[in-house]
C-alpha positions as CSV (number, residue, x, y, z in Angstrom):
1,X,20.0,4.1,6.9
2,X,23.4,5.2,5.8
3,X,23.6,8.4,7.3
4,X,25.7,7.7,10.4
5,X,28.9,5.7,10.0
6,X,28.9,4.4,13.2
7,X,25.9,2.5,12.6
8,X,27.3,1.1,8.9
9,X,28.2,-2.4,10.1
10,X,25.3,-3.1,12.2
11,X,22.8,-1.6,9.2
12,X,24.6,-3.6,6.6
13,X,24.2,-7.3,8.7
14,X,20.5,-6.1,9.3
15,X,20.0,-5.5,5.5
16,X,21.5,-9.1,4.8
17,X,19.3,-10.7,7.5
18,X,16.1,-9.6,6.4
19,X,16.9,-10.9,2.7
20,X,18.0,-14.0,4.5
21,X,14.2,-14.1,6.2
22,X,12.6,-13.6,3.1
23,X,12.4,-9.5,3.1
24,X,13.7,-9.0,-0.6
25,X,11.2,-5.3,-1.0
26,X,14.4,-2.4,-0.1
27,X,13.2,0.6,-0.1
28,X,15.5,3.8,-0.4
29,X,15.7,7.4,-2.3
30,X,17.9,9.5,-3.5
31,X,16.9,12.3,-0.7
32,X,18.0,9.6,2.5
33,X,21.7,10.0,3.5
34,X,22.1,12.4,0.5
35,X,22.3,9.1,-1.7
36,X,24.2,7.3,1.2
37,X,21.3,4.8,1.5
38,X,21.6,3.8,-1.8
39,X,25.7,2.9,-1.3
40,X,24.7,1.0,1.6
41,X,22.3,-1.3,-0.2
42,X,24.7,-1.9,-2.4
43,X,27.4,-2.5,-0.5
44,X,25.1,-5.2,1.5
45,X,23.2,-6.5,-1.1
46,X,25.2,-6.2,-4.7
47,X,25.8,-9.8,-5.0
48,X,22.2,-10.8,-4.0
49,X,20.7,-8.3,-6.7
50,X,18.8,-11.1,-8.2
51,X,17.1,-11.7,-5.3
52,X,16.0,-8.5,-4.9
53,X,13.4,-5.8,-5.5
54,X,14.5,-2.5,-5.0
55,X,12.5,0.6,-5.1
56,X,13.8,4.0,-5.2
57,X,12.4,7.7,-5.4
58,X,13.3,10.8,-7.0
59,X,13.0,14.1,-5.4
60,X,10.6,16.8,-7.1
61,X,13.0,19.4,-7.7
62,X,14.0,16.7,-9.9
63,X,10.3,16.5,-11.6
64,X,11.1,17.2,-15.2
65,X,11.6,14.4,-18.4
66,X,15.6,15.4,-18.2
67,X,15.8,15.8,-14.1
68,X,14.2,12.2,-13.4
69,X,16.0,10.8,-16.3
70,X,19.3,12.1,-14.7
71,X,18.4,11.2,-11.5
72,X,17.6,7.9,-12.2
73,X,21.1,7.6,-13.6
74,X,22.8,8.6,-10.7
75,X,20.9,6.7,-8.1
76,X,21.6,3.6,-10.5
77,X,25.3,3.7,-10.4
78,X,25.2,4.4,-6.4
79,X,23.3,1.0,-6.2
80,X,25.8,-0.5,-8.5
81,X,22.8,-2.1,-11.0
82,X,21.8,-1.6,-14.3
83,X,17.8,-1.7,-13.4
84,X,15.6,0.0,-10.7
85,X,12.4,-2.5,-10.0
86,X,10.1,0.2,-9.2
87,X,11.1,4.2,-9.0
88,X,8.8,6.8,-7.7
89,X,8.3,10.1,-7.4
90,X,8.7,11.2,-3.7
91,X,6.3,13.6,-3.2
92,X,4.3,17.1,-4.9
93,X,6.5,20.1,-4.6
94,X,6.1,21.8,-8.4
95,X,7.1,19.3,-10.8
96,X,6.4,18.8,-14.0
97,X,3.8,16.0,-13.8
98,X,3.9,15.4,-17.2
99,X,7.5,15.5,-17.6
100,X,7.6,13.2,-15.0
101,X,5.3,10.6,-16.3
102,X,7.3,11.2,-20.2
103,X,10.9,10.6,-18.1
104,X,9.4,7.1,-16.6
105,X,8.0,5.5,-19.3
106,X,11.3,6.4,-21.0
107,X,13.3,4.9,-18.8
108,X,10.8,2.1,-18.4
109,X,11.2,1.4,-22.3
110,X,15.1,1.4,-22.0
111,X,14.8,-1.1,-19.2
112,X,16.3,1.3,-16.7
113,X,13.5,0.9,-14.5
114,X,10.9,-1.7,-14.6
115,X,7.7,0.1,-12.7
116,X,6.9,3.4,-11.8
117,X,4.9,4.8,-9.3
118,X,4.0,7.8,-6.7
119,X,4.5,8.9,-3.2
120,X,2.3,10.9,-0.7
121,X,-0.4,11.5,-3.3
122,X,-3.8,12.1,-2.2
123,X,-7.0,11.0,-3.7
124,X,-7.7,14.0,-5.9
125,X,-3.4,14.1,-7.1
126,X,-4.1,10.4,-8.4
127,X,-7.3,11.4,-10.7
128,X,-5.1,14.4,-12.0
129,X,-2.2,11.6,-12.6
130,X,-4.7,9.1,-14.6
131,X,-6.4,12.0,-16.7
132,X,-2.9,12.7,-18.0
133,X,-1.6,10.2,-20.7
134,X,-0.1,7.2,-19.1
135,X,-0.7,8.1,-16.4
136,X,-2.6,5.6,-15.5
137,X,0.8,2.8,-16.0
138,X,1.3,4.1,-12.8
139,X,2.0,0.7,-10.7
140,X,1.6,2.0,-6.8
141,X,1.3,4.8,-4.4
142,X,3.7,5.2,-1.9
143,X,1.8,6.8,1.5
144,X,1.7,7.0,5.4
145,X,-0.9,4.4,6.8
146,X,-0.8,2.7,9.8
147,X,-3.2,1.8,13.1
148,X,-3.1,5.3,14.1
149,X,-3.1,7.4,10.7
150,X,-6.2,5.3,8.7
151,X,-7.1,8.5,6.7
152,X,-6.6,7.1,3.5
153,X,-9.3,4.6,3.9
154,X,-12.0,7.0,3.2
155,X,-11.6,7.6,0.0
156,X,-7.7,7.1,-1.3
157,X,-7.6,3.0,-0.8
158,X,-11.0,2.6,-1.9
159,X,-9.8,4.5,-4.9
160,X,-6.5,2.8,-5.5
161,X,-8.7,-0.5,-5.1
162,X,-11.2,-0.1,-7.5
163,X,-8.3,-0.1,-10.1
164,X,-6.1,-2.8,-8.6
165,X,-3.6,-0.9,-7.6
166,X,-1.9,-1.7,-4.3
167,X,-0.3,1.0,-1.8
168,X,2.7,0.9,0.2
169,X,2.4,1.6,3.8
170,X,5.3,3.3,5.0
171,X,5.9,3.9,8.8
172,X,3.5,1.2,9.2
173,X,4.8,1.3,13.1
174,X,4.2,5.2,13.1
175,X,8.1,5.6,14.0
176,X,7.0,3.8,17.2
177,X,5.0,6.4,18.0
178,X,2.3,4.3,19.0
179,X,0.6,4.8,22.3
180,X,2.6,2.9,25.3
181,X,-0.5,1.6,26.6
182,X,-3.6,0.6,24.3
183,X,-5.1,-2.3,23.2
184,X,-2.5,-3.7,20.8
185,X,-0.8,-4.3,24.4
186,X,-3.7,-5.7,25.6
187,X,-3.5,-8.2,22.5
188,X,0.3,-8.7,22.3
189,X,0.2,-10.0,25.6
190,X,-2.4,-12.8,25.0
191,X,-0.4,-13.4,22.3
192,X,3.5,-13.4,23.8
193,X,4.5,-10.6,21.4
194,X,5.4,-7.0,20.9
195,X,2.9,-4.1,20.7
196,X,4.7,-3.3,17.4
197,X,4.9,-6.8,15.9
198,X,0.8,-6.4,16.2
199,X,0.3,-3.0,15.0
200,X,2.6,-4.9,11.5
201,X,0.6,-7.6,11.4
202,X,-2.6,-5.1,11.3
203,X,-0.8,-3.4,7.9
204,X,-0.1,-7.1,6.5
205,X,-4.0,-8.0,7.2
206,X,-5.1,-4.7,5.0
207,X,-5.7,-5.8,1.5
208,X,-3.8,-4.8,-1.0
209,X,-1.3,-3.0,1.4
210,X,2.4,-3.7,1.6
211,X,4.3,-2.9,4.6
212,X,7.7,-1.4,4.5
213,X,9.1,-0.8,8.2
214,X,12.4,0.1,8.9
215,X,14.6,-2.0,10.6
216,X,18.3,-1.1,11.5
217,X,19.8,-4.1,13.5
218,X,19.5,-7.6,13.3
219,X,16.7,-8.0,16.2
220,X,14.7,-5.6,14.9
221,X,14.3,-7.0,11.4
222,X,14.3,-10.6,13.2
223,X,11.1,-9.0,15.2
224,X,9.4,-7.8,11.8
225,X,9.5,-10.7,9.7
226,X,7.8,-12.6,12.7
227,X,4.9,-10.3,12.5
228,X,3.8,-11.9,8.8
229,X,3.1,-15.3,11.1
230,X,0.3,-13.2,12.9
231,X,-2.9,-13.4,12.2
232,X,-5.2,-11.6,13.9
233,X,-8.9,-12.3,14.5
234,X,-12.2,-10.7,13.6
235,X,-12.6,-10.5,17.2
236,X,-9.0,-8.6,17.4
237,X,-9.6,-6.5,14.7
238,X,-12.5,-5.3,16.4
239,X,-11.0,-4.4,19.3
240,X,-8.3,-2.1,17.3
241,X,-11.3,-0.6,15.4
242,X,-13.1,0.7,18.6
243,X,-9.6,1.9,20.1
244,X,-7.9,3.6,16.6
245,X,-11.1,4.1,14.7
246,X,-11.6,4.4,10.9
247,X,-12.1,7.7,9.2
248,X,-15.9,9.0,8.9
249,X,-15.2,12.0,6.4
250,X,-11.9,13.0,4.4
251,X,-8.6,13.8,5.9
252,X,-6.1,15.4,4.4
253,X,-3.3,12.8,3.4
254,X,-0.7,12.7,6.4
255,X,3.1,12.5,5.5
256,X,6.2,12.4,7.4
């Protein structure tokens, strides 16, 4: 969001509509729209900021103690607030992991940011984070999980689990890549909903998973927030098992 002025009105009344259904989580980085995003939140949102909780990401050329410290500095003054609720590193691509963790809990102990997490980490990059020091302050994992990608429930979830650590689901819709015809259609129309408001609901039911789908325009977020009202049974669940099974062995982490 942000990135095509066309779209700025129409983005900004759908940002201001989900807070008004209760969808206060806004996720952005500094990599979407060049920092775009993060003027677009504020110029939707500045005035609700106390209602908010806003989570944004630093990009790993950016992975040093100075670089994220920097970067956090920037990204704060494009969403107009003096405090980040929980800033994460986007993804691997040579930083300095400890540099990293050092520029965090700085910025943590200057109230700058108040949580810190990851993004796209797999299994083996999170024991690597916690055998570092303070590493293990580290409040979330940000990572590609939905119906059709269930990967990390092999090993990364279980993991993240066992220390009471939630993840956040992004594309939890798959960029509504989903099939056109399976059996979340099968249950969305004994139900009198969308394919996609199922395969949300799904995300919502796995514990210790938040969902963050995108949502543009005013229907669209209107459509998501209906999805938390779903609850799907052990009979439903089921049925999505034995179409979009769960993982056997490892897979490598998916990210978009």
């Amino acid at each position: 969001m942000g990135e095509n002025a066309r779209k700025r009105s129409e983005e900004i009344k759908a940002l201001q509509a989900g807070v008004d259904l209760g969808l206060t989580l806004i996720d952005t980085a500094e990599m979407y729209g060049d920092g775009d995003s993060e003027k677009l939140i504020a110029e939707a949102l500045g005035a609700r900021r106390n209602e908010l909780f806003i989570v944004s990401k630093v990009y790993p050329h950016n992975g040093s103690e100075a670089g994220v410290k920097a970067a956090c500095e920037r990204s704060l003054k494009r969403l107009q607030t003096d405090r980040i609720d929980l800033y994460l590193l986007h993804w691997r691509g040579g930083e300095d992991i400890e540099g990293v963790i050092a520029g965090f809990e700085s910025l943590k102990a200057a109230g700058k940011i108040r949580h810190w997490g990851v993004s796209n980490f797999d299994t083996d990059d999170m024991i690597e984070l916690f055998a570092l020091e303070n590493g293990n302050q580290c409040a979330t994992n940000q990572i590609l999980y939905n119906v059709a990608r269930r990967g990390p429930e092999f090993d990364l979830l279980p993991w993240m689990r066992e220390r009471n650590m939630p993840a956040m689901a992004y594309s939890p819709v798959d960029h509504s890549r989903l099939p056109k015809q399976s059996v979340l259609n099968d249950i969305a129309g004994a139900r009198g909903v969308s394919p996609t408001q199922i395969a949300l609901a799904w995300v919502l039911q796995q514990p210790q998973v938040i969902a963050i789908p995108k949502a543009s325009t005013v229907a669209h977020v209107t459509e998501n927030a209906a999805a938390r009202d779903i609850g799907l049974s052990a009979q439903e669940l089921a049925q999505i098992d034995a179409h979009f099974k769960p993982p056997k062995s490892k897979r490598s982490l998916e990210m978009l």
